[in-house]
KELUM-670263 format. One record per residue: x negated, y, z negated of N, C-alpha, C in turn; residue in three letters. Coordinates in steps of 0.02 Angstrom, whole numbers, plus 32768, in hexadecimal, padded with zeros to 4 digits. Layout:
N
{n_east:X; n_north:Y; n_up:Z; ca_east:X; ca_north:Y; ca_up:Z; c_east:X; c_north:Y; c_up:Z; res:ALA} .
...
// end
This chain:
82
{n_east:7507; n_north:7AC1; n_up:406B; ca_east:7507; ca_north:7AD8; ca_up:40AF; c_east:7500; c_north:7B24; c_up:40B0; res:UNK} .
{n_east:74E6; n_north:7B2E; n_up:40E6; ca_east:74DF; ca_north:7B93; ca_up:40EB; c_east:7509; c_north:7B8F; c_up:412D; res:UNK} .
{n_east:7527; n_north:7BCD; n_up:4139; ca_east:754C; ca_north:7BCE; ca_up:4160; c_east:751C; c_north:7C2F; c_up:4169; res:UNK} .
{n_east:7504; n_north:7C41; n_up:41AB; ca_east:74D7; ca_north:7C7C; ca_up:41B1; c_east:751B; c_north:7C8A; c_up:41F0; res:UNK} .
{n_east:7519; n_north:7CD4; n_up:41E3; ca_east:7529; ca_north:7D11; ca_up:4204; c_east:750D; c_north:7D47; c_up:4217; res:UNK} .
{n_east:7500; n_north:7D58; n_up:4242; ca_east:74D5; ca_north:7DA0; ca_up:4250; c_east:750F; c_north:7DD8; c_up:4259; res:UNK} .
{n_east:74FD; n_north:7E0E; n_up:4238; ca_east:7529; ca_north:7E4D; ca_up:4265; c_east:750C; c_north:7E8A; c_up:423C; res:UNK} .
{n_east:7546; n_north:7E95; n_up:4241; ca_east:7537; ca_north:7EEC; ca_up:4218; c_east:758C; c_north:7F24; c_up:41FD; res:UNK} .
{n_east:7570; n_north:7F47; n_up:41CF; ca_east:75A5; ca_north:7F59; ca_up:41B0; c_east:75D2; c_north:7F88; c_up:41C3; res:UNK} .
{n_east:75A0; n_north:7FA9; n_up:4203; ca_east:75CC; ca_north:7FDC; ca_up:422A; c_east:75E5; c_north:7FBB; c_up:4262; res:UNK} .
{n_east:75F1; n_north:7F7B; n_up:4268; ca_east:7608; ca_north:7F5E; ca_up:42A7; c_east:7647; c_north:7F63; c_up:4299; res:UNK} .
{n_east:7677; n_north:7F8D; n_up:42D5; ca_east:76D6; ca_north:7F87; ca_up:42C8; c_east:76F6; c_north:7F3F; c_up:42D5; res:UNK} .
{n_east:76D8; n_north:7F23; n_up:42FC; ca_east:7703; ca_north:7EE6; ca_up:4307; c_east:76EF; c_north:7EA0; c_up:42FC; res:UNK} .
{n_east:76C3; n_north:7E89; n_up:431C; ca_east:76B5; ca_north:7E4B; ca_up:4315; c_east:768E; c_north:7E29; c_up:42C8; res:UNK} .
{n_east:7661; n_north:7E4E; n_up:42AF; ca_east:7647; ca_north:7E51; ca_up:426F; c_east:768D; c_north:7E45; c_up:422E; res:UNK} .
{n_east:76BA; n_north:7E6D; n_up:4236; ca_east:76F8; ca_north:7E69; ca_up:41EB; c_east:7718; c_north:7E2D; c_up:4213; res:UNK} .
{n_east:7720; n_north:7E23; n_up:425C; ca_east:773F; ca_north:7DE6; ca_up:4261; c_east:773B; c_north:7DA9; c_up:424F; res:UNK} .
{n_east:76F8; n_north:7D9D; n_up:4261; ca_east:76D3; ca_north:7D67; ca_up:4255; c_east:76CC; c_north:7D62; c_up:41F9; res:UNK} .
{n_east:76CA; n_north:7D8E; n_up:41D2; ca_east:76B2; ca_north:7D6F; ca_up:4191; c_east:76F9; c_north:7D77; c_up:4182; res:UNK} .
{n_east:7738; n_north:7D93; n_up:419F; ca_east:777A; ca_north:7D7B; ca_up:4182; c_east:7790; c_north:7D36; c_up:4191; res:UNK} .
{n_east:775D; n_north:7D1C; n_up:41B8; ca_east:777F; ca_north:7CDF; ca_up:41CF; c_east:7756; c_north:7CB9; c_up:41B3; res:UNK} .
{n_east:7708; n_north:7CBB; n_up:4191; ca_east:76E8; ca_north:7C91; ca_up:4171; c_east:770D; c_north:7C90; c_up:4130; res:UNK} .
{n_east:7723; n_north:7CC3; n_up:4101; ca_east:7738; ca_north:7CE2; ca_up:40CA; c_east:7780; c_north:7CA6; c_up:40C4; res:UNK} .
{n_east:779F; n_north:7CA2; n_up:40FE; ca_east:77D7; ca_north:7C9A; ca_up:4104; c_east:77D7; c_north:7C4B; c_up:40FE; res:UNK} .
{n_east:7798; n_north:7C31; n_up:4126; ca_east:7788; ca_north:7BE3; ca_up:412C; c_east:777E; c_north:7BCB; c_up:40E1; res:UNK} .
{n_east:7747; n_north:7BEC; n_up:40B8; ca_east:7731; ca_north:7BD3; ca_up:407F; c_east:776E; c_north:7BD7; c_up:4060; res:UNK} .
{n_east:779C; n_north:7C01; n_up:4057; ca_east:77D0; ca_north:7C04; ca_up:4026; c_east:77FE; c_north:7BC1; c_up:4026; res:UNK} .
{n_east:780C; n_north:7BA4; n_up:4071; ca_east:7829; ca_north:7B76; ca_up:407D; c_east:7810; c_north:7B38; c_up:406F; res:UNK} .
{n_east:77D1; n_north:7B40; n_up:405F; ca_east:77B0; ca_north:7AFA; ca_up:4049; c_east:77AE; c_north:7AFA; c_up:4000; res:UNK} .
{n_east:77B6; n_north:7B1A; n_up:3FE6; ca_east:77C1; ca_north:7B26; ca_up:3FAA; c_east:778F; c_north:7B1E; c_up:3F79; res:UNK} .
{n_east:7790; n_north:7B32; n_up:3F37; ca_east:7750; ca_north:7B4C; ca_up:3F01; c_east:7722; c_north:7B0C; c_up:3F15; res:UNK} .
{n_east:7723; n_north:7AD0; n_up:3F12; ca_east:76EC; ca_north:7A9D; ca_up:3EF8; c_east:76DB; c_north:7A9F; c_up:3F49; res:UNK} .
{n_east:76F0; n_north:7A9B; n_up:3F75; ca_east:76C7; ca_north:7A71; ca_up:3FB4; c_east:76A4; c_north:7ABF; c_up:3FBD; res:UNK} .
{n_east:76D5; n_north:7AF2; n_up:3FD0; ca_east:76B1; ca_north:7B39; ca_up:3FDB; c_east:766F; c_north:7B58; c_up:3FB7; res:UNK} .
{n_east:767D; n_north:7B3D; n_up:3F7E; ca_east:763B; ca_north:7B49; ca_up:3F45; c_east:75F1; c_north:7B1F; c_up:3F6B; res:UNK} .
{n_east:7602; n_north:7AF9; n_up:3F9C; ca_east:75CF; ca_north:7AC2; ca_up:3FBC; c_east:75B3; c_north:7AE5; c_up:3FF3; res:UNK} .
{n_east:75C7; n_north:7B29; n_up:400C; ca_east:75B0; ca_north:7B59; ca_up:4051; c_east:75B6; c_north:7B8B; c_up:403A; res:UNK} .
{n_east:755E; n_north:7BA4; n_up:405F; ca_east:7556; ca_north:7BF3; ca_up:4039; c_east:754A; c_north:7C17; c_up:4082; res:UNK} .
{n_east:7583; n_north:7C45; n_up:408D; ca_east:7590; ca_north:7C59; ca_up:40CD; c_east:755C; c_north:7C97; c_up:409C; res:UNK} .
{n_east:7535; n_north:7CB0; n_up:40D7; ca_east:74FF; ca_north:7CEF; ca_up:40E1; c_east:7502; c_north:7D17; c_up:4112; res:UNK} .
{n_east:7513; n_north:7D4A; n_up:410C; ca_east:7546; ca_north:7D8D; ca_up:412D; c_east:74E7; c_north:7DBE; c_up:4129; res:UNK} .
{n_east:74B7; n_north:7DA0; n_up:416A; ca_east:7475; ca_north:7DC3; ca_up:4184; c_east:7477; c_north:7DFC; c_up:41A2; res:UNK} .
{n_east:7460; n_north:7E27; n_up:4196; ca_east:7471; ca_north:7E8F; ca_up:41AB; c_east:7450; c_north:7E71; c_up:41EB; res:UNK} .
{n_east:744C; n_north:7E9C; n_up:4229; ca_east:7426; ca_north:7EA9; ca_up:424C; c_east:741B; c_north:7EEF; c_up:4258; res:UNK} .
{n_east:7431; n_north:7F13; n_up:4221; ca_east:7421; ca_north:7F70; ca_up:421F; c_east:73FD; c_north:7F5E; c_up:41E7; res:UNK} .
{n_east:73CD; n_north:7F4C; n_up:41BB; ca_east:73BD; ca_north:7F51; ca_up:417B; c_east:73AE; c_north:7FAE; c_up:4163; res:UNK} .
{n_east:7396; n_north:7FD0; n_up:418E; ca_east:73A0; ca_north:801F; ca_up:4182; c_east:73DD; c_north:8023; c_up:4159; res:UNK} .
{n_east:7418; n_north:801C; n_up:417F; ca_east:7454; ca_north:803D; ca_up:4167; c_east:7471; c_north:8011; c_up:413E; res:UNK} .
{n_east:7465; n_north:7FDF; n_up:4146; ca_east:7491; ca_north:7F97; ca_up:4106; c_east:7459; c_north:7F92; c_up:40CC; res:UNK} .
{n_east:746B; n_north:7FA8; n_up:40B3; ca_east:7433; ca_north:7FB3; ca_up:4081; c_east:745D; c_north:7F85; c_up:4046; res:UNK} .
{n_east:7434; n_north:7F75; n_up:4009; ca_east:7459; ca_north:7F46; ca_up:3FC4; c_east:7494; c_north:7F5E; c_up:3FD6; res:UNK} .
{n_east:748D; n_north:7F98; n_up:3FB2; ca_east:74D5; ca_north:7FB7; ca_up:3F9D; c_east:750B; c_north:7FBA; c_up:3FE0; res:UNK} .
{n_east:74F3; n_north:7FBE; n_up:4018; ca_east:7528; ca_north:7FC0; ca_up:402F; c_east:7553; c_north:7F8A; c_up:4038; res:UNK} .
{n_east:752F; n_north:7F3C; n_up:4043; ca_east:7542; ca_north:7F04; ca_up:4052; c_east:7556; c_north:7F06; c_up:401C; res:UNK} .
{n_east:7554; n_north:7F1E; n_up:3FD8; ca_east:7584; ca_north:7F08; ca_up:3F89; c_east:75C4; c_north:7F28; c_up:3F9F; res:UNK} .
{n_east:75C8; n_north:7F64; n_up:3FBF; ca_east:7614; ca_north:7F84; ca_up:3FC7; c_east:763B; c_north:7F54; c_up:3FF6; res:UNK} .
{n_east:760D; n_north:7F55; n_up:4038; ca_east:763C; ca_north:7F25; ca_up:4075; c_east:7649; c_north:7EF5; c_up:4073; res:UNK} .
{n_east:7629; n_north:7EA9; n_up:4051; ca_east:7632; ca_north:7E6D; ca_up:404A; c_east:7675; c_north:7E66; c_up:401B; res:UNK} .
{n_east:7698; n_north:7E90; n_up:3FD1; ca_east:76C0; ca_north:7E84; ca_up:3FBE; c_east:7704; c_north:7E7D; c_up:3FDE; res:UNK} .
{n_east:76F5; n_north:7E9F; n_up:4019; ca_east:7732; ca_north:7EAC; ca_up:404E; c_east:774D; c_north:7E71; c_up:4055; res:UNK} .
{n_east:7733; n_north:7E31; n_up:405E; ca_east:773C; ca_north:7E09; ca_up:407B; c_east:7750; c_north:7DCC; c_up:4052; res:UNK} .
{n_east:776D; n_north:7DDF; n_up:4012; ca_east:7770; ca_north:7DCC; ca_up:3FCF; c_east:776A; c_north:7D82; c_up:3FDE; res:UNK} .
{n_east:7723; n_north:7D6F; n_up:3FCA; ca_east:771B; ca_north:7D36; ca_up:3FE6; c_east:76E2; c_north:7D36; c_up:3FA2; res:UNK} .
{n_east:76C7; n_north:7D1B; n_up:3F6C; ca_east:7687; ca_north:7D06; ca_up:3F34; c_east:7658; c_north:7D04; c_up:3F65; res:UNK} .
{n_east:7657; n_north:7CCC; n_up:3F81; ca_east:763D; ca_north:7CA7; ca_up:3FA9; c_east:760F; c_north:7CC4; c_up:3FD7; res:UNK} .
{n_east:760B; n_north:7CF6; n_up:3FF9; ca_east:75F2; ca_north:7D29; ca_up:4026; c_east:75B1; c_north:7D49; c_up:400E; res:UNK} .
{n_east:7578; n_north:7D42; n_up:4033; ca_east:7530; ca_north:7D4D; ca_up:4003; c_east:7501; c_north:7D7B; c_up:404D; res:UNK} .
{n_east:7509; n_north:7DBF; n_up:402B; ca_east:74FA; ca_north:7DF8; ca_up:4053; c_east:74BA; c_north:7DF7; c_up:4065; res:UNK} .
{n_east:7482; n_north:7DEE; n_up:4092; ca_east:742D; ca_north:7DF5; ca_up:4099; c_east:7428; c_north:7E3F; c_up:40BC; res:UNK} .
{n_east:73EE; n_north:7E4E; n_up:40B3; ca_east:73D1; ca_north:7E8C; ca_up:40D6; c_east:738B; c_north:7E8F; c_up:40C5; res:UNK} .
{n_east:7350; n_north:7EC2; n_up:40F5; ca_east:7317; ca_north:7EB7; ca_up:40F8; c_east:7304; c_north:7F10; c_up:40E6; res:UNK} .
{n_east:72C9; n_north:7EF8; n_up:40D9; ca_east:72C1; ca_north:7F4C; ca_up:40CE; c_east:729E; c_north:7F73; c_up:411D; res:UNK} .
{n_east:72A6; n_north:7FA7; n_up:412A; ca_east:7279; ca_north:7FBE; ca_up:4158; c_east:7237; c_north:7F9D; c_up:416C; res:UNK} .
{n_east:7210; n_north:7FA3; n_up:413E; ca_east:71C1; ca_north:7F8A; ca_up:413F; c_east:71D1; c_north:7F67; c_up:4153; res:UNK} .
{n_east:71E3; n_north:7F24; n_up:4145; ca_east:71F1; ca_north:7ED1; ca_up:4141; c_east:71FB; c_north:7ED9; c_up:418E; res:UNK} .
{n_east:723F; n_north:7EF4; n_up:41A2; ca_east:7245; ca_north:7EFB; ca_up:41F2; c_east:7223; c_north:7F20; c_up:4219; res:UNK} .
{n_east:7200; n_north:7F35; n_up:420F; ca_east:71B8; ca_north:7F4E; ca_up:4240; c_east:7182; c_north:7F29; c_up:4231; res:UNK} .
{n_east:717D; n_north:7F05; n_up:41FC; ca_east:713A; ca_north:7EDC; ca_up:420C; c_east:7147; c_north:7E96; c_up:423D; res:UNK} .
{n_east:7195; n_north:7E8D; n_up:423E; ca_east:71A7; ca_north:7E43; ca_up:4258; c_east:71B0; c_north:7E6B; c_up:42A8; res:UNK} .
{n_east:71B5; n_north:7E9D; n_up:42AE; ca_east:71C8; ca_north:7EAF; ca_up:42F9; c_east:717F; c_north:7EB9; c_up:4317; res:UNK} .
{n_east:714A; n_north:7EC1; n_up:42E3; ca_east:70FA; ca_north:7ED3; ca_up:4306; c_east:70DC; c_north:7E8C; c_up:430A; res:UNK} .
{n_east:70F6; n_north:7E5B; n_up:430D; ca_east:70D9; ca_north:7E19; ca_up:430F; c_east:70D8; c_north:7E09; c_up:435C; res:UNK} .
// end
């Protein structure tokens, strides 16, 4: 199962809420069923969430499980000129 999230890393509130509470869900289901959902934590800043940044912010949420995406510039201007 995928479990998709959109946000971003400079969001104060609703963004750390929400993946403390996904973070928080998988833990409760514990290693084997959790290992079965790959929650995907999708930038919608890809400018500013860059690799590295989603490698610093996602540990927050001390969760394995948590699988950071981001797009490069180009990528999001060619999908916004469509």
């Amino acid at each position: 199962y995928k479990l998709v999230y959109f946000g971003y890393t400079h969001c104060k509130d609703t963004c750390p809420a929400t993946l403390q509470k996904i973070a928080g869900i998988l833990q409760k289901l514990g290693p084997e069923r959790a290992a079965k959902i790959v929650p995907l934590f999708i930038t919608v800043d890809p400018a500013r969430d860059t690799p590295a940044v989603l490698a610093r912010y996602l540990p927050r949420f001390h969760s394995r499980y948590l699988v950071g995406l981001t797009g490069t510039p180009a990528r999001r201007n060619a999908c916004a000129s469509r």
